[in-house]
PLY file of the C-alpha trace (Angstrom):
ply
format ascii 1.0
element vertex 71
property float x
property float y
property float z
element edge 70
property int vertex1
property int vertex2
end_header
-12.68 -31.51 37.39
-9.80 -28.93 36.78
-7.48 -31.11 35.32
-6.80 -28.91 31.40
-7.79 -25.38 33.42
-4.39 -24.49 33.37
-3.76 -25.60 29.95
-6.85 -24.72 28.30
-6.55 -20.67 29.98
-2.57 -20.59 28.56
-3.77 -21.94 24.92
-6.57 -19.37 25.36
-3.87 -16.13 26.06
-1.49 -17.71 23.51
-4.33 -16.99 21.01
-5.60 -13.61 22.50
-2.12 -12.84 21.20
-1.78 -13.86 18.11
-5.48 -11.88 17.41
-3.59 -9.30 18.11
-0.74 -9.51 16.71
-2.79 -10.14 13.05
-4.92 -7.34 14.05
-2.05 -4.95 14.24
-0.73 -6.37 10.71
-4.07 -5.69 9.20
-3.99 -2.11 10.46
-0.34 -1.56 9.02
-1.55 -2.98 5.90
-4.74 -0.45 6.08
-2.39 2.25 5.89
-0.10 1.31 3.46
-2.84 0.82 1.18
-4.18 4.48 1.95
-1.00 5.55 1.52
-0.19 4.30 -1.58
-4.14 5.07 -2.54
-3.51 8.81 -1.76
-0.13 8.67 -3.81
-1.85 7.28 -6.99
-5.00 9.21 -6.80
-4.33 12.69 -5.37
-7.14 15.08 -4.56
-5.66 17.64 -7.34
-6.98 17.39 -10.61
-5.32 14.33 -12.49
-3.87 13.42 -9.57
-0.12 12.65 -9.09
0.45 9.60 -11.08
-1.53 11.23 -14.17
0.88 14.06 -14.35
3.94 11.82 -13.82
2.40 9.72 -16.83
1.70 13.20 -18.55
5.03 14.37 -18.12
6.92 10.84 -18.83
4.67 11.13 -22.29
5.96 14.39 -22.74
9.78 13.99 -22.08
9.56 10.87 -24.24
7.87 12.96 -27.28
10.23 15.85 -26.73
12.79 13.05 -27.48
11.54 11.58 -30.76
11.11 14.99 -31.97
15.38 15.45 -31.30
15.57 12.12 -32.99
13.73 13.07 -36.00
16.10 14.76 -38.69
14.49 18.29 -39.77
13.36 18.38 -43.52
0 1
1 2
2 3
3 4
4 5
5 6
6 7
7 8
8 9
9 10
10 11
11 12
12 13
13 14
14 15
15 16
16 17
17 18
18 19
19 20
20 21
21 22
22 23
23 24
24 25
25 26
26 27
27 28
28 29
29 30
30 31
31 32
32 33
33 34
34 35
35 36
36 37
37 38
38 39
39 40
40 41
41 42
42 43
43 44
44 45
45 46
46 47
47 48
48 49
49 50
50 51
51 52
52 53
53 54
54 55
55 56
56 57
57 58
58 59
59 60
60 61
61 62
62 63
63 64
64 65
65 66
66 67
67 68
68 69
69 70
């Protein structure tokens, strides 16, 4: 009683693929998120996206004090 074998072993490889297809996306999207994870918290002290916040804060204050007329 053989009658789906063929069938039932091609639906079986069609999804042995697609497992692995979505298992390769997941590892992509693994290390995308430790990339960007290593970008936004940096083993250095503060990290990379503290110091661009630091010097952002900076840059902006160095503004307002050009802004400001001296007394």
């Amino acid at each position: 009683m053989r009658t789906h074998g063929p069938e039932l072993l091609q639906d079986a490889l069609e999804l042995r693929a697609h497992v692995r297809s979505l298992k390769a996306l997941l590892e992509l999207q693994r290390c995308q998120i430790e990339a960007l994870h290593e970008r936004l918290y940096a083993p250095e002290s503060g990290g990379k996206a503290a110091r661009r916040l630091l010097a952002l804060k900076l840059s902006e204050a160095e503004a307002a004090r050009r802004r400001k007329p001296e007394s």
